[in-house]
N, C-alpha and C positions, 0 to 999 in steps of 0.2 A: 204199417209194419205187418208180415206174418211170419210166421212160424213154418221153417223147413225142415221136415224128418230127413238126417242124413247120417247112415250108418245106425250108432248107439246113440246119438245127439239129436236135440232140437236146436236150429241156430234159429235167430231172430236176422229178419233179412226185412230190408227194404227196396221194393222195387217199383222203379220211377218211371211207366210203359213213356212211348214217345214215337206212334209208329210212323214205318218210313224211314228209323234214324237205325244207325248200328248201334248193337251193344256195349257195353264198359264195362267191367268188372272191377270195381276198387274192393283190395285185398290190406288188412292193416298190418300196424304194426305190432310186436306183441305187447300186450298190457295195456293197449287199446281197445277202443271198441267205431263202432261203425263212425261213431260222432267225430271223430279226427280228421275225418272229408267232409266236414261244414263249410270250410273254407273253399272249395271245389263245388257244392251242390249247385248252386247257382249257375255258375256259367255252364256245368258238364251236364246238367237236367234241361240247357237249354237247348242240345246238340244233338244226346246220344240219348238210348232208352239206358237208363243209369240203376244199378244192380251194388250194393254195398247190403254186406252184413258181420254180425260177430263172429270171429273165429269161435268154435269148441275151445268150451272154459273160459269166454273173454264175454263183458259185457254183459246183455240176457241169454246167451246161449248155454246149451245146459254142458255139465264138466263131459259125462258119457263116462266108461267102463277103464280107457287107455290110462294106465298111470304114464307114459312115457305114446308121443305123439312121434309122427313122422312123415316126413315131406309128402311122403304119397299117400296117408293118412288124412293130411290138411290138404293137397289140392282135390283129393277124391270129393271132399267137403264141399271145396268150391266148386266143381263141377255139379254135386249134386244139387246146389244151389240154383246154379244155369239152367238145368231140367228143367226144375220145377218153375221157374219163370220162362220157359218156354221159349230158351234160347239156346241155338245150337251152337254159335259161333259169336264169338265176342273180343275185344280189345282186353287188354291188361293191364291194370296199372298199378302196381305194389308198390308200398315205401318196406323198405327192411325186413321182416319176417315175410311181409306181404310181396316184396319185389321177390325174394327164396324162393314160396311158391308159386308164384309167376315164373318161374324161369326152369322149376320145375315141369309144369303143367306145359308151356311150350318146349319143352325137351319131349317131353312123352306122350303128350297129346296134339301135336302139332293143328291137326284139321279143327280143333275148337277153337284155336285165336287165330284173328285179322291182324292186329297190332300188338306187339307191348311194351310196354315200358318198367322198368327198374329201375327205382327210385332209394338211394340212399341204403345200398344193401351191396350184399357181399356172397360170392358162391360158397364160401368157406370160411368159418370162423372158428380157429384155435385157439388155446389151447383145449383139449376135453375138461382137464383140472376146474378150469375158471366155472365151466357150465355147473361142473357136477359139486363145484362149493354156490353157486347162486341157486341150482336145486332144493341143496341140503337147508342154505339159508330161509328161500321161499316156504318151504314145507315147515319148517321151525317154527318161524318168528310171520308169516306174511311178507307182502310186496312194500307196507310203509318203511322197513328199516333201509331197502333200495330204492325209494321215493326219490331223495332228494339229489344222492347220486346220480340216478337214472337223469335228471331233470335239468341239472349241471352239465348232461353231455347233450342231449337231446336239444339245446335252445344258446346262441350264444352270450353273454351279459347285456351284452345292448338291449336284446331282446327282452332279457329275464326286468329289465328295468323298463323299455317302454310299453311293456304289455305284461302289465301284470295277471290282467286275469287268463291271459289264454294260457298261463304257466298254470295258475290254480284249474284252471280245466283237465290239460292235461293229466295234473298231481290224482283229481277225484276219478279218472279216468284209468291211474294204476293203482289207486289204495283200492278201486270197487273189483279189481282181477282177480277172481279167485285165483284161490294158492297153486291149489291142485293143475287148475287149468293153466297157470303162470309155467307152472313147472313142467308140465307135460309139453308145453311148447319149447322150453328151452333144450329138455333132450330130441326133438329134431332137430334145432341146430346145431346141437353137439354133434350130432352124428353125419352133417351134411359136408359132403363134398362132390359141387355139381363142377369143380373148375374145369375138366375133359369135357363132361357132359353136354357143357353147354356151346359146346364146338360146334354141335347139330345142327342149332337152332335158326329154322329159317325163315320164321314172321318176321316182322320190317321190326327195328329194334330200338327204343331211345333208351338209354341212361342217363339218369339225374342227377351228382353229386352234389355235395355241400363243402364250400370251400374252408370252413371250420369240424366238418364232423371230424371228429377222434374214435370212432364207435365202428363205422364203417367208412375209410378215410375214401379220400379223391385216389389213389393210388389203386386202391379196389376197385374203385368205380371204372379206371384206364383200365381196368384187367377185363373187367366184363365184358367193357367193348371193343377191346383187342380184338377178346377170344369170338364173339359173335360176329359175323361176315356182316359189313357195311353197315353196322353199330352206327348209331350218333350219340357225340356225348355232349352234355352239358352240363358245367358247374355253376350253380347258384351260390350268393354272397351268404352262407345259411351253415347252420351245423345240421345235426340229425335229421330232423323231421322240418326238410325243406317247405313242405306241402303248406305248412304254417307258416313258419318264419318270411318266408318268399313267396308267399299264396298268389298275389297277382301276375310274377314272374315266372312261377310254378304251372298257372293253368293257361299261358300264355305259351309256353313250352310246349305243352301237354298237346293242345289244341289246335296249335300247328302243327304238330307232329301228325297226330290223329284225322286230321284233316286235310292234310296236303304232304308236304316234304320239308323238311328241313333244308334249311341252305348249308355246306360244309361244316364238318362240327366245330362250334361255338363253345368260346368260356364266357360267361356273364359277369361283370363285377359287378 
């Protein structure tokens, strides 16, 4: 692990050289931290030179000066990151917050990414109301009183019953989020609306959904890849955070995508 000065922030970043191979960029979710692509390290450390770290305010990285964050705020982040591991150009792979600014960063930065991918995530999340009572809440009381909620949608019961600890992982992975930093990332996505934007976008594209997410539904995930020219989509048997629920069928996805071509878009049951 090191430490990358980016902006008013120090993130905690790890980075997995691999030379010869392209880069990856795994981007999380909010209230995560870099450890959420456990389930991925293995196979994607065995391919790509592999680049994960914590968002500003999440995990060890430090909260920084923003009380309210923003898409170009958080991809500047990721970028700065890239620098400093000494990569120009790299793949993308987000789940939810992290797929946002993925889809950012290739909206605006086009000649940094090879590939990306958008995983379990949405250009646009309404109402404002909802963000700016889960702000008021976070800042209040902490992330534990949205613990079990958040963990309810994020995993489906199957799941929550055959894997009990990767639930408690996740759970110690949003009670450790700071508040501050919790909350400064929820007004980026209040304030986002990439659905135009991402009309642009011309790196080779996959979409991920989860045939039980409630959060960011399969219906979004057909919207992303509408709107993105020669998009591939696919849905996994998964709610939120496919990457876990679906991990083997997730980096099986991932990896042919990144690696070759997708055969005609695919649903997975």
């Amino acid at each position: 692990m090191k430490q990358v000065t980016s902006q008013d922030v120090q993130l905690r970043v790890e980075h997995t050289p691999r030379p010869g191979a392209p880069a990856l960029l795994l981007l999380n979710a909010l209230g995560t931290s870099l450890e959420m692509w456990d389930e991925q390290f293995e196979a994607l450390s065995e391919r790509f030179e592999l680049i994960r770290f914590d968002a500003r305010g999440h995990g060890k990285s430090t909260i920084g000066t923003h009380t309210e964050a923003t898409l170009d705020l958080l991809a500047t982040d990721a970028l700065n990151v890239l620098e400093a591991c000494g990569v120009a150009r790299a793949h993308l792979c987000g789940v939810s917050l992290g797929g946002m600014i993925a889809m950012h960063i290739a909206t605006k930065w086009p000649d940094c990414v090879l590939k990306a991918a958008f995983c379990n995530t949405s250009p646009h999340m309404p109402p404002r109301e909802t963000w700016d009572a889960r702000i008021q809440s976070v800042l209040a009381q902490g992330t534990a009183p949205l613990t079990e909620g958040i963990l309810g949608r994020w995993f489906t019961p199957q799941f929550h019953q055959a894997h009990p600890e990767q639930i408690q992982k996740i759970r110690t992975l949003l009670l450790e989020t700071s508040p501050q930093g919790y909350a400064a990332c929820c007004a980026a996505i209040r304030e986002m609306d990439q659905r135009e934007s991402i009309k642009s976008i011309t790196a080779k594209t996959l979409v991920i959904g989860g045939t039980h997410d409630v959060g960011t539904t399969p219906a979004q995930a057909e919207s992303i890849a509408n709107a993105i020219p020669e998009a591939k989509l696919v849905l996994l048997e998964a709610a939120h955070l496919s990457n876990i629920e679906r991990a083997s069928e997730f980096n099986a996805t991932l990896i042919e995508f990144l690696q070759g071509e997708l055969a005609p878009p695919v649903t997975q049951a």
